[in-house]
MIKE-857044 format. One line per field, with one value per residue (C-alpha): residue number from 1; x, y, z. Coordinates in pm, 1 decimal, m for minus. Example, Ala and Ser with C-alpha at 12.3 -4.5 7.8 and 13.67 -1.06 7.14 Angstrom:
<zabas>
nr <- (1_2) $
X <- (1230.0_1367.0) $
Y <- (m450.0_m106.0) $
Z <- (780.0_714.0) $
</zabas>
This chain:
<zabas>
nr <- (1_2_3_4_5_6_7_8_9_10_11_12_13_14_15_16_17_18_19_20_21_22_23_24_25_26_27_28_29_30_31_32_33_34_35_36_37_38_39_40_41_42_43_44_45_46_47_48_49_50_51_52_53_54_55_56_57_58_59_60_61_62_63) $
X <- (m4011.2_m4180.7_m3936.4_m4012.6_m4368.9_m4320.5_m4111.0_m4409.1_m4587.9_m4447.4_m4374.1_m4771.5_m4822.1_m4547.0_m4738.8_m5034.5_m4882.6_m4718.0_m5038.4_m5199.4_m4901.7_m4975.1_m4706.8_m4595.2_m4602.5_m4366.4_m4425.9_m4453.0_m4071.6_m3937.5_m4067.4_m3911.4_m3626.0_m3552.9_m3669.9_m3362.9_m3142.2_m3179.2_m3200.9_m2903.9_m2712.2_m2828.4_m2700.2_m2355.6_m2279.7_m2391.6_m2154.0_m1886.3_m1925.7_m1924.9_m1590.0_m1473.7_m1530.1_m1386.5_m1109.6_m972.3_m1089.1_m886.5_m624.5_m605.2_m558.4_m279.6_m82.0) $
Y <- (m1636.5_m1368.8_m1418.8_m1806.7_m1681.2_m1492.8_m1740.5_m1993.1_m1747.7_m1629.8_m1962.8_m2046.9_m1745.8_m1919.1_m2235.9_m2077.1_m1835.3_m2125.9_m2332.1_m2024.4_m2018.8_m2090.9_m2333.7_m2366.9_m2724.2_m2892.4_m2817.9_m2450.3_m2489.5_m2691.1_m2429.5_m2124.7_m2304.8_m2334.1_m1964.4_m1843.4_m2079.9_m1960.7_m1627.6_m1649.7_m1809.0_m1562.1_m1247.6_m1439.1_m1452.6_m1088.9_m961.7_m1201.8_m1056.9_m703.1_m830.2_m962.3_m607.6_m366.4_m594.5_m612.9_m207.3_m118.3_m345.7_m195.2_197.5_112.5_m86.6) $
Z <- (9535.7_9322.9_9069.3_9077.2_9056.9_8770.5_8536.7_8602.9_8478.7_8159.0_8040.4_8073.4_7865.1_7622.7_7609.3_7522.5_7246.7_7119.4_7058.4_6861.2_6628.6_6242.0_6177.6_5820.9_5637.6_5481.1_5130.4_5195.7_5429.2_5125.3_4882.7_5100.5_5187.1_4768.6_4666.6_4945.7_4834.9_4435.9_4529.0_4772.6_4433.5_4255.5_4478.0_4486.6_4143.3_4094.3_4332.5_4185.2_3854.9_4005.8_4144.7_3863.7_3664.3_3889.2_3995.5_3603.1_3578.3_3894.4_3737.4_3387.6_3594.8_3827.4_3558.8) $
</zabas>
């Protein structure tokens, strides 16, 4: 039963963290969501170039 108890319990605390919470709007989400998205393009076609480079230099030793 103290268990029971004790659930109850931390999900009130939940609750009441939850309502303090500063939750973003959507403009600010869309905006995020768009900066990760370029940057995550970004990072990709670094490291695919980076690839690309030492793949053809690793290539042009071992031939």
């Amino acid at each position: 039963m103290r268990y029971v108890k004790s659930f109850i319990n931390f999900l009130k605390e939940v609750k009441v963290e939850m309502e303090r919470v500063a939750w973003p709007d959507r403009k600010l989400t869309m905006n995020a969501t768009v900066g990760v998205i370029i940057f995550s393009i970004i990072v990709a076609i670094f490291i695919g170039l980076l690839d690309f480079i030492f793949s053809r230099i690793i290539g042009v030793i071992l031939q």
